[in-house]
Structures are given as C-alpha cells and as structure tokens.
C-alpha positions as CSV (number, residue, x, y, z in Angstrom):
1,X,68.2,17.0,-61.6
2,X,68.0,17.9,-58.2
3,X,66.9,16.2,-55.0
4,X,65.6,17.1,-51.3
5,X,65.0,15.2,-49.2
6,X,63.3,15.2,-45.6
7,X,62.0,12.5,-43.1
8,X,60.2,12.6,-39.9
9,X,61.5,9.1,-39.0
10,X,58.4,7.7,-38.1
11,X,57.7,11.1,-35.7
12,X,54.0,11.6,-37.8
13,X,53.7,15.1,-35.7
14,X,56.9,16.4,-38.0
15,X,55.2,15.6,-41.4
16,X,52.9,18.9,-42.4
17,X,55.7,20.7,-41.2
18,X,58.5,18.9,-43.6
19,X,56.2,19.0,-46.1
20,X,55.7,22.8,-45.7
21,X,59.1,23.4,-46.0
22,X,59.8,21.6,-49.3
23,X,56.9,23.7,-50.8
24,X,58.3,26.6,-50.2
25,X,61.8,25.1,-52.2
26,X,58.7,25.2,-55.4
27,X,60.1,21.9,-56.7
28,X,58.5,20.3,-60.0
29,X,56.7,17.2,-58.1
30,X,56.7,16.6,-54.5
31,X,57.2,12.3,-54.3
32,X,55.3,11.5,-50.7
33,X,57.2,8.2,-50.0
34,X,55.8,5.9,-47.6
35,X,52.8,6.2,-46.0
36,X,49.0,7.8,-45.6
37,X,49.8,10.4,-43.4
38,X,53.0,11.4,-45.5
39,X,51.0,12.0,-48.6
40,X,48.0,13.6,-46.8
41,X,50.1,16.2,-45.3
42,X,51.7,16.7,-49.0
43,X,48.6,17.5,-50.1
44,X,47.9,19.7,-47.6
45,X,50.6,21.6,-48.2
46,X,49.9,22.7,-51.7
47,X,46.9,22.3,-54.5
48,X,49.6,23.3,-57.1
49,X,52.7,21.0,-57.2
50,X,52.2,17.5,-58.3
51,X,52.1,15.3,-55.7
52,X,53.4,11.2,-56.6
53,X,53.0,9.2,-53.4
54,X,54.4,5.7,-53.5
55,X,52.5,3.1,-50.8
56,X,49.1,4.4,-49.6
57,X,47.2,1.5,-48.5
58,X,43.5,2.9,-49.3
59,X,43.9,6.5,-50.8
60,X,40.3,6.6,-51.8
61,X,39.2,5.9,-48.3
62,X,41.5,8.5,-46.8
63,X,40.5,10.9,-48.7
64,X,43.3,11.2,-51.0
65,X,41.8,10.9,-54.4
66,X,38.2,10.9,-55.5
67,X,38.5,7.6,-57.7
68,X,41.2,5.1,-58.7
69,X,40.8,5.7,-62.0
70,X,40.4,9.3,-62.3
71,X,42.4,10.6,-59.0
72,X,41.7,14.1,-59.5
73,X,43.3,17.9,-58.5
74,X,47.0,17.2,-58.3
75,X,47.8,14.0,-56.4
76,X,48.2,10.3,-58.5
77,X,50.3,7.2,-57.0
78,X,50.3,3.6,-56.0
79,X,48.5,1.5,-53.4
80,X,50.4,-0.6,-51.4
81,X,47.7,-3.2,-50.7
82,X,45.6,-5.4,-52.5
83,X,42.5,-7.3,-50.8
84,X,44.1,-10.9,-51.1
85,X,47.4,-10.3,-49.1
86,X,45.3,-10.2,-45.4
87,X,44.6,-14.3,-46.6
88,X,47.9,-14.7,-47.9
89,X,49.7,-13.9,-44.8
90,X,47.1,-15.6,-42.5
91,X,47.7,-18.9,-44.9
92,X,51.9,-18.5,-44.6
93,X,51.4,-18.3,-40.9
94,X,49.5,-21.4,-40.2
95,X,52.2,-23.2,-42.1
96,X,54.3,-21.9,-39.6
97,X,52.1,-22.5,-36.5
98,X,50.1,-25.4,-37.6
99,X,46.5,-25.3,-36.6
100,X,46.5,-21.5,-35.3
101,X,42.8,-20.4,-34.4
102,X,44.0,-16.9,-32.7
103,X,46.4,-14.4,-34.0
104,X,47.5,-11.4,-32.4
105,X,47.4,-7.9,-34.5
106,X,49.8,-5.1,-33.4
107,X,48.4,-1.7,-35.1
108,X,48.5,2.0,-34.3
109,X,45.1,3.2,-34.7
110,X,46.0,6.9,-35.7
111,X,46.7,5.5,-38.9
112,X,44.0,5.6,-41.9
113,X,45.5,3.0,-44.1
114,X,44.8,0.5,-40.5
115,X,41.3,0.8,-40.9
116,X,41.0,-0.4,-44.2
117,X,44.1,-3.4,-43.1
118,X,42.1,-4.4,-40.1
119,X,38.6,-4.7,-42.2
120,X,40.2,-7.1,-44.8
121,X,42.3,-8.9,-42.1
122,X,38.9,-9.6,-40.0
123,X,37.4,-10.5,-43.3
124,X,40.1,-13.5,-44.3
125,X,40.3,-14.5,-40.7
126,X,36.8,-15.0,-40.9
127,X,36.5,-17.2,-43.4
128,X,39.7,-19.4,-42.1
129,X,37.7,-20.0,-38.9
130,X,40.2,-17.9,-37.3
131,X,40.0,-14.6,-34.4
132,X,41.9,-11.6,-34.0
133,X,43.1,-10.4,-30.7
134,X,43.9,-6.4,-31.4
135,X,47.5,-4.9,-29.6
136,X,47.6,-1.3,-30.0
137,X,50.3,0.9,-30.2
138,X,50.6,5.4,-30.9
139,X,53.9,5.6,-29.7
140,X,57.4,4.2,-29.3
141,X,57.2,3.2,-25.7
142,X,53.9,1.2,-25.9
143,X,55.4,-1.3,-27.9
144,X,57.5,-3.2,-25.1
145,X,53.5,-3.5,-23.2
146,X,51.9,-4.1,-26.4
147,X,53.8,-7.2,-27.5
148,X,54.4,-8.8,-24.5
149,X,50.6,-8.4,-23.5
150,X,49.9,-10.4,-27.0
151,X,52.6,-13.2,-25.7
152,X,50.7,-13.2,-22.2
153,X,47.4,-13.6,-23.4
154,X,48.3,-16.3,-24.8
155,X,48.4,-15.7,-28.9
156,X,50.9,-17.8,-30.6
157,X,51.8,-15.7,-33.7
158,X,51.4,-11.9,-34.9
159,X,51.0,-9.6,-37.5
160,X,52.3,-6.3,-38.0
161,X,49.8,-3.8,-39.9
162,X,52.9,-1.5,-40.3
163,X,52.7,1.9,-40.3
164,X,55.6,4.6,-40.3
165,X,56.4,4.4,-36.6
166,X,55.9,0.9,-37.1
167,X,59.0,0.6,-39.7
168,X,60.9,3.1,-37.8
169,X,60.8,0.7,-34.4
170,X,61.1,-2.7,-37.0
171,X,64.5,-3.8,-35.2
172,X,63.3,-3.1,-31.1
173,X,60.0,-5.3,-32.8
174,X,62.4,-8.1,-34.1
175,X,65.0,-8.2,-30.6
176,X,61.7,-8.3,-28.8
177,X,60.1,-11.1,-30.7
178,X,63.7,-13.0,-30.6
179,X,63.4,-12.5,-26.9
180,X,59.7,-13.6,-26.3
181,X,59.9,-16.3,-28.9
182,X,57.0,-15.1,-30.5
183,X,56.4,-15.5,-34.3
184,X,55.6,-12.6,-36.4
185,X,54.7,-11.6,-40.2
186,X,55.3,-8.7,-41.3
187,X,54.1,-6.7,-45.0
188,X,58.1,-5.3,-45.3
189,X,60.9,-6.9,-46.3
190,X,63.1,-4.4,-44.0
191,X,61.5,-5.7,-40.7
192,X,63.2,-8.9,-42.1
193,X,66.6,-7.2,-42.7
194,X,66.4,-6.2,-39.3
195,X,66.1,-9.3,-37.8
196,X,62.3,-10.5,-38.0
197,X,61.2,-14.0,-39.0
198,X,58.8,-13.2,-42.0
199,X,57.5,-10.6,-44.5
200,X,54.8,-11.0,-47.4
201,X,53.6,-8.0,-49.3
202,X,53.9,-5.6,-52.2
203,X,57.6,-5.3,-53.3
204,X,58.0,-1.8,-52.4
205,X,61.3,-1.3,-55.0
206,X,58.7,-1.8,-58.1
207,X,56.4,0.3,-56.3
208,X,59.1,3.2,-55.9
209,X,60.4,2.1,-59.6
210,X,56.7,2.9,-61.0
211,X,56.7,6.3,-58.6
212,X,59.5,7.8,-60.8
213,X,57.7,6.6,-64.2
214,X,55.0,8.5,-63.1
215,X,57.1,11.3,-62.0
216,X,58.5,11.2,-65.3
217,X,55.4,11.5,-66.8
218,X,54.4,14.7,-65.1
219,X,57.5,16.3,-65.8
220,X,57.0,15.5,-69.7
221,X,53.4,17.2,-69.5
222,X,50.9,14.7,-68.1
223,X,48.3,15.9,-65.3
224,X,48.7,14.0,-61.8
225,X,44.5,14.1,-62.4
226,X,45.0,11.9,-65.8
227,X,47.3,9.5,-64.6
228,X,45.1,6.4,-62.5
229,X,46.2,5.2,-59.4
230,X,47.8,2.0,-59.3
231,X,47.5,-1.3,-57.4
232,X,50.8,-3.6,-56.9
233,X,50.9,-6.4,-59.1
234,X,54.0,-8.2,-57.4
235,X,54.6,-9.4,-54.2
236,X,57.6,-11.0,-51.8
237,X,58.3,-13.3,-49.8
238,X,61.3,-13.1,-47.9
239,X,62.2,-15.4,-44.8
240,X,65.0,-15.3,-42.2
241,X,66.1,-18.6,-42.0
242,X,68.8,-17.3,-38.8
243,X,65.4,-15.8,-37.3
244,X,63.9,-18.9,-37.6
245,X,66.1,-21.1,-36.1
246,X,66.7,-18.6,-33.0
247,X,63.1,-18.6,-32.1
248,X,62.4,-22.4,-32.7
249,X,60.0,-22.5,-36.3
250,X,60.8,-25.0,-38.6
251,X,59.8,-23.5,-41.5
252,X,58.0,-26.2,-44.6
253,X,60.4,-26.9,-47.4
254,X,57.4,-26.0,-49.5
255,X,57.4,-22.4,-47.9
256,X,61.2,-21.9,-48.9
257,X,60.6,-22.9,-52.1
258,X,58.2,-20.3,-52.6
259,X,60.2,-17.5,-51.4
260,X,61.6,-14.6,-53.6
261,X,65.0,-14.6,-50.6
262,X,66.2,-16.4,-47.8
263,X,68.4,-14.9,-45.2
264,X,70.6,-17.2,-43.5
C-alpha cells in the first residue's frame, strides 16, 4: 500500500491547492485529516474519489454531508465534537479557578466548525451562570494581541476552540500562557505536549484508528454514501502537572484522578 502525504501546516490558503494535487495522483480514497476546511477543499477537489475525513466538528452544518446517517455522494467520517464537552471543559476549569464567572475564548472566525463550538460553549456557559469574553485570531501574528488582551481585560482562564492554525501555533500559545500566567484548556492533547496546562476532548488516535476502518471498508466495496458519520465516543484528559506548577494552579486530587495522563 502506498502513502502521500501533504500538509499546509496550518496555512488554510494552501489546502484546495494540496488537495488538487493528490487528485491528480488518482489514489483509491483521499483521508482529509484534521479539520473543516481540510475536508471541504477535498471535496472540492473531486465528486469521484472517496473522501474519509477524521475530525470535522459539525460536517452537516458545513455543508459536508446531507445527514449523519446517510452522508451522501462520496464523503463519510467522524465528528470530532459532541454537545456535552463545551460543559465538560467549563466544569474542569472552575476546579481549577474556583468560582470563575468570566472566561475568555480565543477562536478564528474563518473557521466553520467555530460556529457550531461557540453556539454550544455560549449554551453551557449559560446555564453555569457563566459569560464569554470572545479573542479572535485569522492569523499567526494576532495571537501575541489576542491573548494578552484576554489577560488585560481581566479574564482569569481561557479556552482554545482549536482550529488548524490554532494547533500549528499550540507551543508560541503555551510559552505565552507560561509567560502571562494565564490558565488555558485546550480540546488536544498536543497543545499539552507542547507545554499547555490542560486538554479535554475526543481522543483523536481512536478517531484516526476508526478513519482507517472506514478506509478499509471502502477499499473492500462499501460506498462512502452508506457508511454513517460518526460521533466520538471517548474522550481524554490529559494534564501537565510541570505546566501547572510553573504558572501557580494547584490542580484537585480529584481532577488527577480522573485523568487518562499526567505529565510531570
């Protein structure tokens, strides 16, 4: 079996253009890895191939597939979010920062999968008694402004609705948080790997696991249209207790227990 690979490391602008070129190599299944805007360009680069992608956070409302069940033409996958992670997060944080009414949101707005992110994160905010203060960022030398705006206004945690040029800037986001002494939870484990307190979402290795059964599905026959969408049906936790103890957060016994790894 043969494998080729591109990335536009987190450059969004690069994507119909790497996704054009590994059409015209007429592989057996084009796998979009990470990301909305990596799959939508996929799929605009050919109505023929098979198309896996492995995190979309809302491909229905980006237009991705028609249904989650029946995804239609030649485009299946996984979501990478499910509704009760925005309350999870906001709950793991106020163990953190105990009695938090304000949390700051770093986003970049070009991306789809933010809307539907920012929607649910409002929502489970809302019914903590708990307000959003919105940091946005569409490219790489915003993000010194937008963070350190969030730390001057005031906002004593974050949350990072990641996005590819999100993930590609995860370790300037963690040496800037280390600096400011600002908290932050992020949906990634490699944001933690790189340095950053906290990360609670999907784990993305079953995700990419469950992309090549489906891949291997395709290539024995199925129809991309036949196989559903799926949701993630595990999650992480992963904390970095060296993180931690550099920006001053004691983090609750009952908190490490819970957590799938601890980085010391």
């Amino acid at each position: 079996m043969i494998f080729d690979h591109r990335s536009a490391e987190g450059q969004s602008e690069r994507l119909p253009e790497l996704a054009a070129e590994l059409v015209r190599t007429k592989p057996d299944v084009l796998i979009a890895g990470f990301g909305t805007l990596t799959a939508k360009a996929a799929q605009a680069a050919t109505a023929s191939i098979p198309i896996v992608f492995a995190a979309v956070g809302d491909p229905i409302g980006a237009g991705i597939v028609n249904s989650l069940n029946r995804p239609g033409a030649n485009v299946t996958g996984l979501s990478s979010e499910a509704s009760e992670i925005s309350g999870k997060r906001l709950q793991i944080l106020e163990q953190l920062v105990p009695g938090i009414r304000i949390v700051a949101v770093l986003m970049n707005p070009e991306t789809p999968f933010t809307r539907l992110a920012l929607r649910e994160l409002t929502t489970a905010a809302d019914a903590r008694g708990q307000s959003l203060k919105i940091f946005e960022i569409q490219m790489a030398d915003q993000l010194s402004t937008s963070i350190e705006a969030s730390v001057k206004a005031g906002v004593p945690a974050l949350i990072i609705l990641e996005d590819p040029l999100l993930l590609s800037l995860r370790r300037q986001i963690a040496d800037l948080a280390a600096k400011l002494r600002l908290p932050i939870i992020y949906a990634n484990r490699e944001f933690v790997e790189a340095g950053g307190l906290l990360s609670y979402g999907p784990d993305r290795r079953q995700l990419f696991r469950r992309a090549a059964e489906l891949v291997d599905k395709i290539l024995k026959g199925t129809k991309p249209a036949d196989i559903p969408v799926e949701q993630p049906t595990k999650f992480e936790l992963v904390i970095n207790l060296k993180t931690a103890k550099a920006l001053g957060v004691k983090v609750p016994d009952r908190l490490l227990a819970l957590a799938d790894e601890v980085i010391e």
